[in-house]
C-alpha positions in Angstrom: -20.7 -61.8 -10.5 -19.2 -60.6 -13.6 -22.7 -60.2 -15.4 -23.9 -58.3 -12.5 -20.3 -56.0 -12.5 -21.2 -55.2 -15.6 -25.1 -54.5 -15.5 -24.1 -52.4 -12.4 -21.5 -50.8 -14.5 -24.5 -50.1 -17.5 -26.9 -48.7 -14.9 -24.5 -46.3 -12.8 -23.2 -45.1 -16.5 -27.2 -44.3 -17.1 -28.0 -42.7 -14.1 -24.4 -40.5 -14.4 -25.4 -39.4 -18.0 -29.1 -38.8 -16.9 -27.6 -36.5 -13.8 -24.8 -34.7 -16.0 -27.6 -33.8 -18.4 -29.4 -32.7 -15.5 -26.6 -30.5 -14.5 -25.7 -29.3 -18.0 -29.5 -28.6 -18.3 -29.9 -26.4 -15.1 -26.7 -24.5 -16.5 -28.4 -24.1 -19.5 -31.3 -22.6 -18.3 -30.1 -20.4 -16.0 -31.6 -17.2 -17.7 -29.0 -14.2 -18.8 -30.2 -10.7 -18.7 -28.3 -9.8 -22.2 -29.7 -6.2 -21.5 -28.2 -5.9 -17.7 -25.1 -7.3 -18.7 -24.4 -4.7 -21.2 -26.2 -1.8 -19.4 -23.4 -2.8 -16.6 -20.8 -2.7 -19.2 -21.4 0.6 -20.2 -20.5 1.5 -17.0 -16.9 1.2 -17.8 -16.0 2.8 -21.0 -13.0 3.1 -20.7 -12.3 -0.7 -19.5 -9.4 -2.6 -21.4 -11.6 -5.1 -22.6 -13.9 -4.9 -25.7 -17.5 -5.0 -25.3 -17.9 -8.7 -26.2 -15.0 -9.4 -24.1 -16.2 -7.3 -21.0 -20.5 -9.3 -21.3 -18.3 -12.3 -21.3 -16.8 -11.3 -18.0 -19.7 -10.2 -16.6 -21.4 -13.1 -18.0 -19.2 -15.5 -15.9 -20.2 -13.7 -12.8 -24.2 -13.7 -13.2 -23.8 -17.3 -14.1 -21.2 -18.2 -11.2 -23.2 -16.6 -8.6 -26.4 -18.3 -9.3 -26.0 -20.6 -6.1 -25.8 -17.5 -4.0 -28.7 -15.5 -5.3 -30.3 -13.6 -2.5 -27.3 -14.0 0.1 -26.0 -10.9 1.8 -22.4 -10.6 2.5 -20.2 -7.7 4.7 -16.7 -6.1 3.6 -14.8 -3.8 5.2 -11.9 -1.4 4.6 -10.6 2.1 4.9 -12.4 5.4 3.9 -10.2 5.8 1.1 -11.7 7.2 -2.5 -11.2 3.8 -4.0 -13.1 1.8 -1.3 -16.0 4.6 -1.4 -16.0 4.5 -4.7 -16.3 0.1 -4.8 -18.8 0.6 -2.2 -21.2 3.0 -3.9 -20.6 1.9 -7.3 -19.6 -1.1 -7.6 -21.8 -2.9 -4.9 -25.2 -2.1 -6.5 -24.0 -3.1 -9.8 -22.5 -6.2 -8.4 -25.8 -7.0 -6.7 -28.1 -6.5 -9.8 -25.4 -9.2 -11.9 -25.2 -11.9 -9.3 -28.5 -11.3 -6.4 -25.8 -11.0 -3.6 -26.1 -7.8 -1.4 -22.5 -6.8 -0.1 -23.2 -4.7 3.3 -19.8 -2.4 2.8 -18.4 -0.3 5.7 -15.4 2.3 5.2 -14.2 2.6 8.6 -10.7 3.9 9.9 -7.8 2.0 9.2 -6.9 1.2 12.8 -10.5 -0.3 13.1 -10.3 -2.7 10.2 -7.6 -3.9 11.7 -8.5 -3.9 15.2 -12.1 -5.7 14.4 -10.3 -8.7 11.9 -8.2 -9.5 15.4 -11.4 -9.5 17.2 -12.9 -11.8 14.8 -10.2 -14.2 14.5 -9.6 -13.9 18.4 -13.0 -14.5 19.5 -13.8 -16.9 16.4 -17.7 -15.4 15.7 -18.9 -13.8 12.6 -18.1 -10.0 12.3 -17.2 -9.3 8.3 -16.9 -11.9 5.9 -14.0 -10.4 3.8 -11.8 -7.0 4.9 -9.6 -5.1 2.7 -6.5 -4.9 5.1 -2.8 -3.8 4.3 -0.7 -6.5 3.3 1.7 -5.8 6.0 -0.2 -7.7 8.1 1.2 -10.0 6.3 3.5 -11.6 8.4 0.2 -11.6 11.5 -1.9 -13.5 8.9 0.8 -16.5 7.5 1.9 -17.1 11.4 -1.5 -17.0 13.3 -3.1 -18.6 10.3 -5.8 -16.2 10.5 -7.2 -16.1 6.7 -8.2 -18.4 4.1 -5.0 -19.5 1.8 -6.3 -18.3 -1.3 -3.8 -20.3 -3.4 -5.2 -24.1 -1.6 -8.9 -22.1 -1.9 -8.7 -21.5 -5.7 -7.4 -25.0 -6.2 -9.7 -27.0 -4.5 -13.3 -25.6 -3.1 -12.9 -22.3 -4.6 -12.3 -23.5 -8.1 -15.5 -23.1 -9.7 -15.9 -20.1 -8.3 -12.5 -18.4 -9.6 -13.0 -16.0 -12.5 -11.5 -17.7 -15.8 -10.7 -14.2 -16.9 -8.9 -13.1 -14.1 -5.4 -13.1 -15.6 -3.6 -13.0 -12.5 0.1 -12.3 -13.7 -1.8 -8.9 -15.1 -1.3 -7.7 -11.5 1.0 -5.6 -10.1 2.8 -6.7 -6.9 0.9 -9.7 -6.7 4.0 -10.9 -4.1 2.9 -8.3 -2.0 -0.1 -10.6 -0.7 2.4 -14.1 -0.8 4.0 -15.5 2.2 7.5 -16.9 2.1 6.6 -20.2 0.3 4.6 -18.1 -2.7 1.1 -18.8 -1.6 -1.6 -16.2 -2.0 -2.9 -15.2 0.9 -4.3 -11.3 0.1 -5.1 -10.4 -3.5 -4.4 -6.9 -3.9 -7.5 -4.4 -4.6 -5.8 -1.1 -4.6 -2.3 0.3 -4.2 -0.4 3.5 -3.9 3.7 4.5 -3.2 4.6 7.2 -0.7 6.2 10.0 -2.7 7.9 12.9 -3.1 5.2 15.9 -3.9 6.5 19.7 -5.3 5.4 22.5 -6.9 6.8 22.3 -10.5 5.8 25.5 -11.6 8.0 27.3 -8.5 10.6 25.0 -9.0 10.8 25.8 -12.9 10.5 29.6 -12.1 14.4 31.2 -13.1 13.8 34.0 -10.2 13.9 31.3 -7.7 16.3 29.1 -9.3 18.8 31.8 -9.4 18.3 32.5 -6.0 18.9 29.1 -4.9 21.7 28.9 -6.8 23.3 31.9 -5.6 22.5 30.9 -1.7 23.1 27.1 -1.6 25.6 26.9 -4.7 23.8 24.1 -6.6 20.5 23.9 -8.9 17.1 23.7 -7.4 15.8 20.4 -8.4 14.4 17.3 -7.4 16.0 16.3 -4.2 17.8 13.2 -4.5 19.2 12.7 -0.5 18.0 14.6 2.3 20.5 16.9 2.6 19.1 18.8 -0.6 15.1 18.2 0.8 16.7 20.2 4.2 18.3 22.9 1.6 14.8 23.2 0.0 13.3 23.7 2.6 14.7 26.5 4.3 14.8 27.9 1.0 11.3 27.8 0.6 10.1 28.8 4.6 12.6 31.2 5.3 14.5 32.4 2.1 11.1 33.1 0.1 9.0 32.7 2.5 6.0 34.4 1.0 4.6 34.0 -2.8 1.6 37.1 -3.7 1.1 37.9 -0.1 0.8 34.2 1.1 3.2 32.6 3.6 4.6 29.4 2.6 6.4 26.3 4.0 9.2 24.2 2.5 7.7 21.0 4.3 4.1 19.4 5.5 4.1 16.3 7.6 1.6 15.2 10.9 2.6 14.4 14.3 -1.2 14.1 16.3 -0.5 11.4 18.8 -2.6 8.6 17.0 -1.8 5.3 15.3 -1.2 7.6 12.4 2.1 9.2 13.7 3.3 4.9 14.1 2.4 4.2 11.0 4.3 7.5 9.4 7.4 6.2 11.2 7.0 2.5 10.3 6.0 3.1 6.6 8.1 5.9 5.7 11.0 7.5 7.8 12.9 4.4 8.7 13.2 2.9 5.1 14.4 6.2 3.4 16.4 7.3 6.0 18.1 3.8 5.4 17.7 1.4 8.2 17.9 -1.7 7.7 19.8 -4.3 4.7 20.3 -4.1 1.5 17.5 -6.2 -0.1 14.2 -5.6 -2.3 11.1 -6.0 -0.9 13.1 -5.9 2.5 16.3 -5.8 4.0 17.8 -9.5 5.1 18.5 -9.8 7.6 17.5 -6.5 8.6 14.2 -5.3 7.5 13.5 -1.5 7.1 11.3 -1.2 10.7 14.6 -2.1 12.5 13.9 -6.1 13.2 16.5 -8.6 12.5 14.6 -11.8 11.5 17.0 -15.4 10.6 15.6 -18.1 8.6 12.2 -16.6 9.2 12.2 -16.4 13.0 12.0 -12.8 13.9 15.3 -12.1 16.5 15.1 -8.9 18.1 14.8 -5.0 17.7 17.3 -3.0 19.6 20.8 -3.4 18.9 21.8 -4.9 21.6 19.8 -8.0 19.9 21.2 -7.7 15.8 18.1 -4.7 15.3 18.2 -1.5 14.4 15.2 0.4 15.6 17.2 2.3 18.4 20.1 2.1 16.4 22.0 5.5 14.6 20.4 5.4 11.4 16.6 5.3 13.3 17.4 8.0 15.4 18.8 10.0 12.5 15.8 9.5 10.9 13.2 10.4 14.0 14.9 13.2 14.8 15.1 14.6 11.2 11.0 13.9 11.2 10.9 16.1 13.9 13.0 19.1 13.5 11.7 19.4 9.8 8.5 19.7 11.3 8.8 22.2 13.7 11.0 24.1 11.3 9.8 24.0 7.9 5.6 22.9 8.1 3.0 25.2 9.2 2.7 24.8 12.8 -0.4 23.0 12.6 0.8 20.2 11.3 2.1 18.8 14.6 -1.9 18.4 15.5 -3.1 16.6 12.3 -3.2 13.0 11.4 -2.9 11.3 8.1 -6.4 11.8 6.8 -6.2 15.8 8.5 -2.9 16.3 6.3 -4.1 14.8 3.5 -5.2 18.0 1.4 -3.0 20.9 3.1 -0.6 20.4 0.0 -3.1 21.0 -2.5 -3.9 24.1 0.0 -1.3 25.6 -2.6 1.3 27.2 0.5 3.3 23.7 0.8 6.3 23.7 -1.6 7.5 20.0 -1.1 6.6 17.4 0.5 8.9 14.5 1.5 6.8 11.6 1.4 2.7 11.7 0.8 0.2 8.3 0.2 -0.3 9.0 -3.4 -4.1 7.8 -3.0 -5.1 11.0 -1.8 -4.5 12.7 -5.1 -8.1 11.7 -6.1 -9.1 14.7 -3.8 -10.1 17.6 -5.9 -7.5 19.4 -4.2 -5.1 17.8 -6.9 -7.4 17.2 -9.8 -10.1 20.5 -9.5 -10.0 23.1 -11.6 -10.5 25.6 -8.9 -7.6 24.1 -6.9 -4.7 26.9 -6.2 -2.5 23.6 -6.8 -4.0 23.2 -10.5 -4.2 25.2 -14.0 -7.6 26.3 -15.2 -8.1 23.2 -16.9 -6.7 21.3 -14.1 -3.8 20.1 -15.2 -1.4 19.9 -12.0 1.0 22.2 -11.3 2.5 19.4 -9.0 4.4 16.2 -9.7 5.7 13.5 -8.1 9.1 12.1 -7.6 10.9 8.8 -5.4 11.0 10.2 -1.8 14.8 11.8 -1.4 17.1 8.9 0.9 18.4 9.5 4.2 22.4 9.6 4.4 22.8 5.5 5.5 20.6 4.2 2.6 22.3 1.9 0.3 22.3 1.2 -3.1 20.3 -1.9 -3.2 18.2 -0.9 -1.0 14.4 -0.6 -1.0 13.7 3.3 -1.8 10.8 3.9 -0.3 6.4 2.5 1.0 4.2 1.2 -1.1 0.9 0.2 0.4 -1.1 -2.6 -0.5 -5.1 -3.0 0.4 -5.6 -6.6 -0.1 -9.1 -8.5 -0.2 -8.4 -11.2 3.1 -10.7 -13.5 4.3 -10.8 -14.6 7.9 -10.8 -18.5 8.7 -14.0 -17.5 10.6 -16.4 -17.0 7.3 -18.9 -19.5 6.9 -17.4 -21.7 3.8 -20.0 -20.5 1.1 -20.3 -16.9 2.0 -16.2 -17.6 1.5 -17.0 -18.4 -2.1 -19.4 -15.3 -2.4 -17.0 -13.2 -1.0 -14.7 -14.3 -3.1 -16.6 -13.3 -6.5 -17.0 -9.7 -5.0 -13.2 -9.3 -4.0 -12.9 -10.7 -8.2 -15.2 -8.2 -9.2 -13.8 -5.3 -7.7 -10.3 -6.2 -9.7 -11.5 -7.9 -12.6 -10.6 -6.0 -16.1 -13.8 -5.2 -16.9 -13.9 -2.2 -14.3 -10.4 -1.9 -13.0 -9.5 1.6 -15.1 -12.6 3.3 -14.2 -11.6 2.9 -10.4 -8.2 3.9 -11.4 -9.8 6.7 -12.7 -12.2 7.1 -9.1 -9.3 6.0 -7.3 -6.0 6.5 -9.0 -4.7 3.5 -7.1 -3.2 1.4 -9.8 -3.5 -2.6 -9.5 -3.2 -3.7 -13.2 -0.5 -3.9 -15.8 -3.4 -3.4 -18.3 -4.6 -0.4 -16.4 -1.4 1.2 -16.2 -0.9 0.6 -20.2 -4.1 1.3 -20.5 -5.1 3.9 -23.7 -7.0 6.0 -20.9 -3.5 6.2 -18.6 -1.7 6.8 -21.5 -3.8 9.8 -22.5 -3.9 11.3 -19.1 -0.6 10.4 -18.2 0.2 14.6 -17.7 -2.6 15.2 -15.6 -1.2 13.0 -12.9 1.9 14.9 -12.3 4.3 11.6 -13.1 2.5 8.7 -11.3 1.6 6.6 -14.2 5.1 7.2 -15.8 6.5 6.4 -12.0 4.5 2.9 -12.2 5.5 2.2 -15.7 9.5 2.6 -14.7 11.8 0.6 -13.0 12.0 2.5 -9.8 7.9 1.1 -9.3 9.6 -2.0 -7.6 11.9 -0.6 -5.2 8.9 0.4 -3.3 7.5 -2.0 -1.3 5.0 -2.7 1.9 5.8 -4.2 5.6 7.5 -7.9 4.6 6.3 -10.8 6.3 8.9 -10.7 8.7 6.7 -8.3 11.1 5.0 -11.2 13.4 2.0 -8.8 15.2 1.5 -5.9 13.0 -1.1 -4.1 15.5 0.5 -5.2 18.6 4.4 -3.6 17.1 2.7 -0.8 15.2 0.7 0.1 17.7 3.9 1.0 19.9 5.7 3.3 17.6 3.8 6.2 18.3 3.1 5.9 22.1 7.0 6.6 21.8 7.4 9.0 19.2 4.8 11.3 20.5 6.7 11.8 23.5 10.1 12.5 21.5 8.3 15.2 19.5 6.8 17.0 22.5 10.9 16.9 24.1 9.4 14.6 26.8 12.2 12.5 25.7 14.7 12.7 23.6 14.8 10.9 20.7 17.6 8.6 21.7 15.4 7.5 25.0 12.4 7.4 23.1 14.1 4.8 20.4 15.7 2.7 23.3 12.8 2.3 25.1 10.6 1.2 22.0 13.0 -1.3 20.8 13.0 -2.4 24.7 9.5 -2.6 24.4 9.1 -4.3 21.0 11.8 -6.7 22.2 9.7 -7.5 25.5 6.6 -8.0 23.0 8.6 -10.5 20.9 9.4 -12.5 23.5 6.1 -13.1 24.9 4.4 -13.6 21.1 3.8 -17.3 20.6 2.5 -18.2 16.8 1.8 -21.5 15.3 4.7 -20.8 13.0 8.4 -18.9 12.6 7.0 -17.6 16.2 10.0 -15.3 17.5 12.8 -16.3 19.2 14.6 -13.6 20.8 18.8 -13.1 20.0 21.0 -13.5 23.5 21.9 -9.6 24.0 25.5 -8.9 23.2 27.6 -5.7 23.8 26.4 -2.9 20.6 29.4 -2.2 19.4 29.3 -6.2 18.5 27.0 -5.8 16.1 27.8 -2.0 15.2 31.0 -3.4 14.1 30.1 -6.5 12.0 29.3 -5.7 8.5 25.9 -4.3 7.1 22.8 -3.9 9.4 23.0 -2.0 12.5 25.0 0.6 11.2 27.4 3.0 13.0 26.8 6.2 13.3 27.7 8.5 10.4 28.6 12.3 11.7 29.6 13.7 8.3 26.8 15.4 6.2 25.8 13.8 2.5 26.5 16.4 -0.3 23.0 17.8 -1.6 22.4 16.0 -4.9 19.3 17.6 -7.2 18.3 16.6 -10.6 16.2 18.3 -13.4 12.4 16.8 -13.1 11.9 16.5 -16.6 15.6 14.3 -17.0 14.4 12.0 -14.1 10.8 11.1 -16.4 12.9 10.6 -19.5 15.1 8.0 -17.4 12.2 5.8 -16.3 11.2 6.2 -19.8 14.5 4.6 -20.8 14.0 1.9 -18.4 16.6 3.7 -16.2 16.8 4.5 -12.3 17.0 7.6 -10.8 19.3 6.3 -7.6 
């Protein structure tokens, strides 16, 4: 028996080497295009990778993909300039390294998300990988709806994950982890909500000196909302017209669409200051009101330990709205997101509270011809942290920061998975990440952000590289994972604000019946885990009284606090905060 162990031993040892030269053979022969690779790599010139270090990349890919030549994959996101720009650029080149096809669609953001729960609902083939906010976060880790990425890369996804990836290069790679630091989203492109002015207005001494004279203090950066409100009366109704042309010390939107929801749930409520102290989100209060213990989400009105119809969230609706209707042109109230998205660089909008930075790829920031630009383009625009509302906290989270993350549903077949899984790699490997910065201008890399091209550009976007190389980039953060439905809670927001900007209700009965409803939503949501579990109502003023969140109501007034642009950007610079 031992004999026969042992020539058994001999001949499986023979046919193991015969197969791993096979293998190493086939691996070998696997022919390289040396021309493709580096006609792709001059595609990004400005990549912080050498040339040898950027074929070597590439290289990886052609050679990875080989078992997928000829399959066609579908991806899905938004229509923002960075998605276009993956889909027209990068999805040809990525097809003529590796022989996959990737059918891209740029639909609207309420689609994406609207068709990845159909998918996962219904369990059949729609896209194989979507770029979706990580604030569905908290939807994907309790319905286990996508592919852990963290298990993937360690086990069938392995050979298949890009050596070169460098994944603590990322910024806000959290952003895409549940609670227990697993990877469930890998970020593809990301941008802040912030402040927006006109620098060269601000900076001119006839209209300094008349804000000072009126108001008593410098015109400056707004630092609370008491200056922003200051500024923009100044600006609508002090000035009021610049060479003929009307102008408006605000711009927002308020067109009844998932767009006025996610205004509310991304920006208002956080810098108005709802919620707890706590960075990326307020414990046990986050910043869209919801009280969530040990996980478990607990309620939303404050009846329940929320605060979404508490003070501080009607102080912040109702500021939404009368700035509006006071200080933005009137059409504003029509408009949605992607509607608004230029009027700034229309060149009659002095400020703007809070704007998606991604938008600043439009040529109405960056052209030339743009009344909102110097003749060589150079903006006459920067950017600042959005001003806070008068119950933010130090400690808080200042302000959005959204997050399109590559997701894969549970429902893609397990090798188109793997296929998938190179293109979402491609689209944010090193080798091309600063020239989508540069499409895009929605930063995802340390590196790209360091970058030599950033560094020489860093003027001619009006502060956002400097913002994203200070310490005030990580007090802005997405929807944490507390949120259980994203849709189904998002979704409700604006059915209820609408109402409350059109007077239908006041603001006060348009919050109370939204937390109502949001709590009646929680209660019926069921997930496989850290499903909600609903608080026993109490009497408010329990909760009002007990320390930190819901807050009482504050009736005094903030004093307006301003600050000299050009002292804020030498503080980051310093490593310093500006709150």
């Amino acid at each position: 028996m031992k004999k026969l162990h042992k020539g058994f031993l001999l001949v499986a040892l023979f046919v193991c080497l015969i197969f791993t030269g096979i293998v190493f053979a086939e691996e070998s022969q696997i022919e390289i295009d040396e021309e493709l690779l580096k006609s792709i790599a001059a595609q990004f010139p400005n990549s912080v990778l050498s040339e040898e270090e950027k074929i070597k990349e590439l290289e990886w890919f052609a050679r990875t993909s080989t078992p997928f030549k000829g399959m066609t994959i579908s991806s899905v996101g938004e229509p923002i300039p960075t998605i276009i720009w993956e889909n027209e650029v990068l999805a040809p080149l990525f097809e003529k390294l590796t022989g996959i096809k990737v059918m891209c669609d740029a639909i609207d953001e309420g689609m994406v998300v609207e068709t990845f729960y159909r998918q996962i609902a219904s369990k059949q083939h729609i896209y194989d990988i979507y770029i979706n906010d990580t604030d569905l976060l908290g939807t994907h880790m309790r319905k286990q709806s996508c592919v852990n990425l963290t298990e993937f890369m360690a086990n069938e996804g392995k050979d298949f994950t890009n050596p070169y990836q460098d994944f603590d290069d990322y910024l806000n790679l959290e952003f895409g982890q549940d609670y227990d630091g697993n990877q469930l989203q890998l970020p593809d492109c990301q941008f802040p909500n912030l402040y927006i002015f006109r620098y060269d207005w601000f900076n001119d001494p006839k209209y300094q000196a008349m804000f000072k004279e009126k108001y008593g203090y410098e015109l400056g950066v707004p630092l609370n909302w008491a200056a922003y409100e200051d500024i923009a009366n100044f600006w609508t109704n002090d000035v009021n017209e610049i060479n003929g042309v009307k102008i408006y010390g605000n711009q927002d939107y308020g067109k009844p669409s998932p767009h006025l929801g996610w205004r509310i749930t991304d920006a208002w409520l956080s810098i108005a200051g709802v919620g707890d102290k706590g960075v990326p989100f307020g414990y046990p209060v986050d910043d869209w009101g919801l009280r969530a213990e040990d996980k478990i989400p607990k309620g939303f009105s404050v009846s329940r330990g929320g605060e979404l119809n508490g003070p501080a969230a009607v102080y912040a609706v109702d500021k939404y709205i009368e700035w509006m209707k006071k200080y933005a042109p009137p059409a504003a109230v029509a408009l949605d997101c992607f509607e608004s998205a230029d009027i700034f660089g229309g060149g009659n909008i002095a400020q703007q509270i809070s704007m998606y930075t991604c938008f600043l790829a439009s040529d109405a920031y960056r052209s030339p011809e743009s009344p909102v630009t110097d003749e060589n383009g150079n903006p006459l625009w920067r950017l600042a942290p959005t001003p806070h509302g008068k119950y933010w906290e130090e400690g808080m989270k200042i302000g959005y920061q959204d997050c399109g993350a590559w997701t894969i549903p549970v429902s893609t077949d397990p090798e188109k998975r793997k296929a998938a899984w190179l293109w979402a790699q491609f689209c944010t490997c090193k080798t091309v990440d600063v020239e989508k910065f540069i499409a895009g201008v929605t930063p995802i890399r340390k590196s790209t952000v360091w970058s030599d091209w950033a560094t020489e550009n860093e003027e001619r976007l009006g502060g956002l590289i400097t913002f994203y190389k200070s310490p005030m980039e990580d007090k802005f953060t997405p929807t944490g994972p507390n949120v259980p439905d994203y849709a189904l809670l998002a979704e409700q927001f604006w059915h209820y604000i609408s109402p409350a900007a059109t007077g239908e209700l006041t603001v006060e009965e348009a919050m109370d019946q939204l937390a109502a409803k949001c709590d009646s939503l929680l209660e019926k949501l069921k997930t496989p885990v850290f499903s909600p579990q609903l608080n026993e109502e109490k009497d408010e003023s329990y909760w009002l009284e007990a320390p930190g969140s819901p807050k009482a109501k504050i009736e005094e007034e903030e004093e307006p606090r301003t600050m000299p642009y050009d002292e804020m950007l030498e503080m980051w610079k310093a490593g310093e905060t500006t709150f």
